[in-house]
C-alpha positions as CSV (number, residue, x, y, z in Angstrom):
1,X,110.1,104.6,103.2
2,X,112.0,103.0,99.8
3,X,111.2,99.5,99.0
4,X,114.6,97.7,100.1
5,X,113.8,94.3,98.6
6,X,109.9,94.5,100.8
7,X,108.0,91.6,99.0
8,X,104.7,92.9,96.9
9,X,102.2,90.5,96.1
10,X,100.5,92.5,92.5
11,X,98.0,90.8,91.2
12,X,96.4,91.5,87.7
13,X,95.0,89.4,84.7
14,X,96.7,91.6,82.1
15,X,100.4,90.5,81.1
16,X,101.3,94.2,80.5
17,X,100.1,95.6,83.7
18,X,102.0,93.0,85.9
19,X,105.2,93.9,83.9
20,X,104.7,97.6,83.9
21,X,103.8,97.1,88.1
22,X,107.2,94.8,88.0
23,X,109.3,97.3,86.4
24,X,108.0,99.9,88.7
25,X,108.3,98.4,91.8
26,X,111.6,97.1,91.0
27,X,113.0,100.6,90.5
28,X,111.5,101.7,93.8
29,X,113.6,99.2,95.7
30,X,110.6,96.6,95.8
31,X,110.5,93.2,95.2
32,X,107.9,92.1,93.2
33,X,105.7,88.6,93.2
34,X,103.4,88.6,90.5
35,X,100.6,86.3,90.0
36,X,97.5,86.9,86.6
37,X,94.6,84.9,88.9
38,X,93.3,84.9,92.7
39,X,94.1,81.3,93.1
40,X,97.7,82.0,92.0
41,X,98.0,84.6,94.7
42,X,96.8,82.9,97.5
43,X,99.0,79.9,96.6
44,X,101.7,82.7,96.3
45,X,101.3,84.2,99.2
46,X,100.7,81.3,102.0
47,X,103.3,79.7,100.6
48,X,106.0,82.7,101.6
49,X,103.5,85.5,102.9
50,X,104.4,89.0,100.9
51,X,105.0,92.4,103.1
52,X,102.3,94.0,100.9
53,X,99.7,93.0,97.9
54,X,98.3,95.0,95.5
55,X,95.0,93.7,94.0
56,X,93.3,93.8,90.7
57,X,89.8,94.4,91.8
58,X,88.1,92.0,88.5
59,X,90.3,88.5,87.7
60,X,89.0,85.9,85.6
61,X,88.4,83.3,88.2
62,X,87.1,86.1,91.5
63,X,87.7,89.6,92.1
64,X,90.5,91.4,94.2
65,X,87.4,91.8,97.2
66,X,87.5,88.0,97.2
67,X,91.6,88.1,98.1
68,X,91.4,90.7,100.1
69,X,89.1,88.9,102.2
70,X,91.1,86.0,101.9
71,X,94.4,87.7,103.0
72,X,93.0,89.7,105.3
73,X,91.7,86.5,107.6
74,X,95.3,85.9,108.5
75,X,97.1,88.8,107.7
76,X,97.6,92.4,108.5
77,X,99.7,93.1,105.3
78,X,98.7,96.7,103.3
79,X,96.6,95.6,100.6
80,X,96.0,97.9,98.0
81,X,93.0,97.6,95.1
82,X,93.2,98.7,91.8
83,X,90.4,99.2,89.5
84,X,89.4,100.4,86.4
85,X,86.0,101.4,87.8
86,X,85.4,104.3,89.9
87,X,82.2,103.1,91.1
88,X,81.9,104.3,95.0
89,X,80.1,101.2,95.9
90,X,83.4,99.3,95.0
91,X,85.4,101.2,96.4
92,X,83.2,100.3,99.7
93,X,83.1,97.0,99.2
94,X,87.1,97.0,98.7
95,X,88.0,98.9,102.0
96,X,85.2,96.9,104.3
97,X,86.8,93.5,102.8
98,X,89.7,94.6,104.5
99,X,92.0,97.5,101.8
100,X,94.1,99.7,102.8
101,X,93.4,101.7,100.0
102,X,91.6,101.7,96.2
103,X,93.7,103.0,93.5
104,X,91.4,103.6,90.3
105,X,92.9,103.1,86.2
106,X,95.0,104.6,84.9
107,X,97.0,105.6,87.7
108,X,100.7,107.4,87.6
109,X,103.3,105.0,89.0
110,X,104.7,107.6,91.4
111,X,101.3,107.7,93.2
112,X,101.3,103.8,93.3
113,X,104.4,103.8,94.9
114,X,103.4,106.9,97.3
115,X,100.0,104.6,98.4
116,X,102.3,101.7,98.7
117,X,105.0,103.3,101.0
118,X,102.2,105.3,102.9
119,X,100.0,102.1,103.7
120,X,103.9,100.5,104.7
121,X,104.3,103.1,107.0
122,X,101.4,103.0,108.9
123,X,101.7,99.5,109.4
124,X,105.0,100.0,110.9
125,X,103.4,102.6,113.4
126,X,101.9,101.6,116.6
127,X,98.4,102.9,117.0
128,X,98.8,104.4,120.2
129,X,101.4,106.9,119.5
130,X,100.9,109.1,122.1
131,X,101.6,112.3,120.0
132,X,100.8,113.3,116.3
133,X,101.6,116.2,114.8
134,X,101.0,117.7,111.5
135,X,100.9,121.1,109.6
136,X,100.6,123.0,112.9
137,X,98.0,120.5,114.7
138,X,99.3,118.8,118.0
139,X,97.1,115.7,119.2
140,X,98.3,114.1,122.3
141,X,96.5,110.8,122.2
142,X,97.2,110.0,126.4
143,X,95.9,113.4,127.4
144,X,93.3,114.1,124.8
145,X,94.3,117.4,123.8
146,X,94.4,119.3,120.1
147,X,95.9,122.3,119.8
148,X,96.4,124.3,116.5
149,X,99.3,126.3,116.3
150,X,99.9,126.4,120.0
151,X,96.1,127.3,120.8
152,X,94.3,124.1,122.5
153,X,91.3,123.8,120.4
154,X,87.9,122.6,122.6
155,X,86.9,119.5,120.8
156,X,83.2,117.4,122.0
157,X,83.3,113.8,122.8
158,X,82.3,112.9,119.7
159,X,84.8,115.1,117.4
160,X,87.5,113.7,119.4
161,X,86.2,110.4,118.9
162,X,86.5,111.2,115.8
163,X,89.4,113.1,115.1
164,X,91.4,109.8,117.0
165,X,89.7,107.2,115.0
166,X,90.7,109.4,111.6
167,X,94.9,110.2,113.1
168,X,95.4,106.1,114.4
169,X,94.4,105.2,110.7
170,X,96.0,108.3,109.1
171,X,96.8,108.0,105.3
172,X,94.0,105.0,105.2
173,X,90.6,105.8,103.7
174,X,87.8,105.0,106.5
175,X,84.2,104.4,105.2
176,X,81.6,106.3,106.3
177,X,80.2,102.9,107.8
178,X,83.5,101.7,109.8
179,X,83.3,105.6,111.1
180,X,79.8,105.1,112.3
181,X,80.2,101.8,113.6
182,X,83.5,102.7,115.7
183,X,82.2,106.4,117.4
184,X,78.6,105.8,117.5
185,X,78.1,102.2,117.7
186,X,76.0,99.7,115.3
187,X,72.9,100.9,115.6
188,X,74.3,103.8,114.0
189,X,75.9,102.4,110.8
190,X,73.4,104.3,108.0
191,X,73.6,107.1,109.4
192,X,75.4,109.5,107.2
193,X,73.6,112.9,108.0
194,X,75.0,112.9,111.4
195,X,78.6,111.8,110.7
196,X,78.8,115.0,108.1
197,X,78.1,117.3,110.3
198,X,80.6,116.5,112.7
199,X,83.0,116.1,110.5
200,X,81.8,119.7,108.7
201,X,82.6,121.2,113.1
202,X,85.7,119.2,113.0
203,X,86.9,120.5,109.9
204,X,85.8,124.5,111.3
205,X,88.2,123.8,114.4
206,X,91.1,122.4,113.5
207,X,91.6,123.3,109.5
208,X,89.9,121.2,106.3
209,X,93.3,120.5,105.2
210,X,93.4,117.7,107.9
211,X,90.0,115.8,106.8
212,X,89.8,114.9,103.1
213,X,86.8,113.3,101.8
214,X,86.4,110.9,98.6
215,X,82.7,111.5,98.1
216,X,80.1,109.2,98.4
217,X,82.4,106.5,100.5
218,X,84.5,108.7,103.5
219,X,87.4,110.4,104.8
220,X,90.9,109.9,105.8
221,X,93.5,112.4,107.7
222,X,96.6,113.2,104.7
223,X,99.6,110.5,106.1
């Protein structure tokens, strides 16, 4: 989807990132609310909520987890971190706070926008679509089949489990955690052995190309 005039709330603590994000966004149809410190975009933002935000993970008076958080206790706007660190514990921390996604610096501005549109998308989407299909694989979420081109592919409880948590977030990077937590339960939050090797017999029936991992923190199917 273009931008035409969706409010983005960018927040980032160096002058000639916000007008490089402005300029950007602008020229992608956005409309963009910048603010250089977390306080300034919570004010911002309760007092006329944004369609989106995109988050500087470190600010001189918080970090973008501590917005994120913030926003995401009465909102279920796309939020998108940026960083300048890679670090895979971040990047957890980011997307259990409530991210849609963690962009890491430097970053192109067509892939910015691309994550932006995507994570707008899917939060214009129901999440009980009752059909998904991409690249040859049919899921029909009301009668639990999968079928890859044509062929109806024999999932287990659990990859099914699976594969539907992955397609109703699709485009969205799940942790290994919130994967755990929502097809196992609690109990199994830690345990990251067993959730790679279902994914590794998901991936073997219905193509790799529709699982894509960002090691060390999870998976998400391609939006």
């Amino acid at each position: 989807m273009s931008g035409n005039g969706v409010r983005v709330l960018v927040c980032d603590d160096e002058p000639q990132i916000l007008r490089a994000l402005r300029v950007v966004l602008r020229e992608a149809g956005f409309d963009a609310i910048t603010a250089a410190t977390a306080e300034e975009a919570l004010d911002k933002a309760a007092i006329r909520p944004p369609d989106a935000a995109i988050v500087d993970l470190v600010l001189p008076d918080g970090d973008g987890i501590e917005v994120t958080r913030s926003l995401r206790g009465w909102s279920e706007m796309p939020i998108i971190v940026l960083s300048a660190v890679g670090d895979e514990g971040e990047k957890v921390r980011a997307l259990e706070a409530g991210a849609d996604d963690y962009v890491t610096k430097p970053f192109g501005p067509r892939e910015l926008v691309a994550r932006l549109q995507a994570a707008l998308r899917r939060a214009g989407k129901g999440r009980d679509e009752p059909k998904i299909e991409a690249g040859g694989l049919e899921i029909d979420l009301a009668a639990r089949t999968v079928r890859v081109d044509g062929e109806p592919v024999h999932l287990t409880p659990i990859e099914y489990d699976l594969l539907r948590t992955l397609v109703r977030s699709r485009g969205r990077l799940l942790t290994h955690r919130a994967l755990l937590v929502e097809v196992w339960g609690p109990e199994y939050a830690n345990d990251t052995a067993v959730l790679r090797t279902h994914i590794a017999n998901l991936r073997r029936k219905i193509g790799s190309e529709h699982v894509t991992t960002d090691p060390g923190v999870g998976y998400r199917f391609p939006d």
